[in-house]
N, C-alpha and C positions, 0 to 999 in steps of 0.2 A: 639237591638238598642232601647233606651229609650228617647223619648220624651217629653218635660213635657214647661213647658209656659218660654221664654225667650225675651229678651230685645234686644239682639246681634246674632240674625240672621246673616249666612254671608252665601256666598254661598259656599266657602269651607266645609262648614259646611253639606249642604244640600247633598252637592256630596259625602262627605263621607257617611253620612246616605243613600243614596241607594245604594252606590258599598257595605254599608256591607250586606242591606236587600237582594241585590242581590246575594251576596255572601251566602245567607243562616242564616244573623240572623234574630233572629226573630223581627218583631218590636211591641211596646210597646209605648201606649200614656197614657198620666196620664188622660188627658179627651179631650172632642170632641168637646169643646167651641169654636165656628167660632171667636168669637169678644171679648174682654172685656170692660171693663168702664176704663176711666182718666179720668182725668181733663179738656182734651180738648175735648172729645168725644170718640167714639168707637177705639177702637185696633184690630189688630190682633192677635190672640191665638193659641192656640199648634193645633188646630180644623184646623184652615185655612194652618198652617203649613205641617201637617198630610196627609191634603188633596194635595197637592204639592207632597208631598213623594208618596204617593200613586197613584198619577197620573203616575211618573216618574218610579215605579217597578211594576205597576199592582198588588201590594199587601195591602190587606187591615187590619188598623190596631187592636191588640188588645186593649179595653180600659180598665187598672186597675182601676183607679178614677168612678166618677161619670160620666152617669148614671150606673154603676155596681156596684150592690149591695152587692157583694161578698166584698166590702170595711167595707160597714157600719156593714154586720156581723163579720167580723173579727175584726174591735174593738170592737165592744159589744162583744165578748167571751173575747177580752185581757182582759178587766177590769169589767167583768161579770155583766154586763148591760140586760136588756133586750128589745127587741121592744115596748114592753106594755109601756114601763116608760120612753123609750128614744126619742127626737127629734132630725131635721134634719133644721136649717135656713139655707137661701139662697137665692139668686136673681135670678134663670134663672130656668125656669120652665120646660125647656128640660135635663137638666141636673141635677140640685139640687133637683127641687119636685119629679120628676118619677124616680129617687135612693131613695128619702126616703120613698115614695111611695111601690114601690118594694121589700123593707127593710121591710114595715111592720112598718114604724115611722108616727107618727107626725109631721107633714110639716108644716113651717111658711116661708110662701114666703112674703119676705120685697121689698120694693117699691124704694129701695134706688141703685140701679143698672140695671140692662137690661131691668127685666118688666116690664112692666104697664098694663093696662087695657086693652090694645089693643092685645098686646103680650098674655094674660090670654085667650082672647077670642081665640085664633089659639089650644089650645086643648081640648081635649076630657077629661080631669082631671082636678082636682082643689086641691091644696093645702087643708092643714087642718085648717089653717088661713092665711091672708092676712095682712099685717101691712104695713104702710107707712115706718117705721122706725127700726130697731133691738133694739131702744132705748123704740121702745112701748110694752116690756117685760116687764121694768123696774117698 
């Protein structure tokens, strides 16, 4: 059973994902973001979803996305990339910088979604640069 970020939650839904984890499939989240960004403020994401399912079968999930890095190497072999010369942007410092991190990339965590200052300050890592904007590449 494969999880990944959606708009149309329903609880049909939910119950099916644990009779099949129950039943023996495996499950599978694309990543572990509790919240996302809108327009009107935070959301809930495939993380907070995850975390329901996993309450409801005692089973905890695999993550193929970010943070596992086993992502970032596998496209850098598709299109024969390497760590030294590739980077990794993004807004959430649990997720996005410690996969690129991990990878062996260059991290630019931009200021335009989750984190900020405050958020920066909760780990024990840092990004390889910090940008208010993904436009301050430019």
């Amino acid at each position: 059973m494969v999880l990944g970020e959606t708009r149309n939650l329903s609880f049909e839904n939910l119950t099916k994902a644990v009779r099949l984890i129950g039943a023996g499939a495996r499950f599978i989240v694309t990543n572990p973001d509790a919240t996302g960004p809108s327009a009107e403020g935070p959301i809930p994401a495939a993380g907070s979803v995850a975390a329901l399912i996993s309450k409801a079968t005692g089973m905890e999930p695999y993550i193929v996305g970010k943070p596992n890095p086993m992502m970032f190497r596998s496209a850098m072999r598709k299109i024969g990339a390497h760590s030294e010369s590739t980077g990794m942007i993004g807004d959430r410092m649990d997720t996005d910088v410690v996969a690129g991190i991990e990878a062996g990339l260059h991290t630019v965590l931009v200021l335009t979604g989750i984190a900020d200052d405050a958020e920066i300050a909760k780990y024990p890592f840092r990004p390889t640069e910090i940008l208010n904007s993904v436009a301050d590449l430019i």
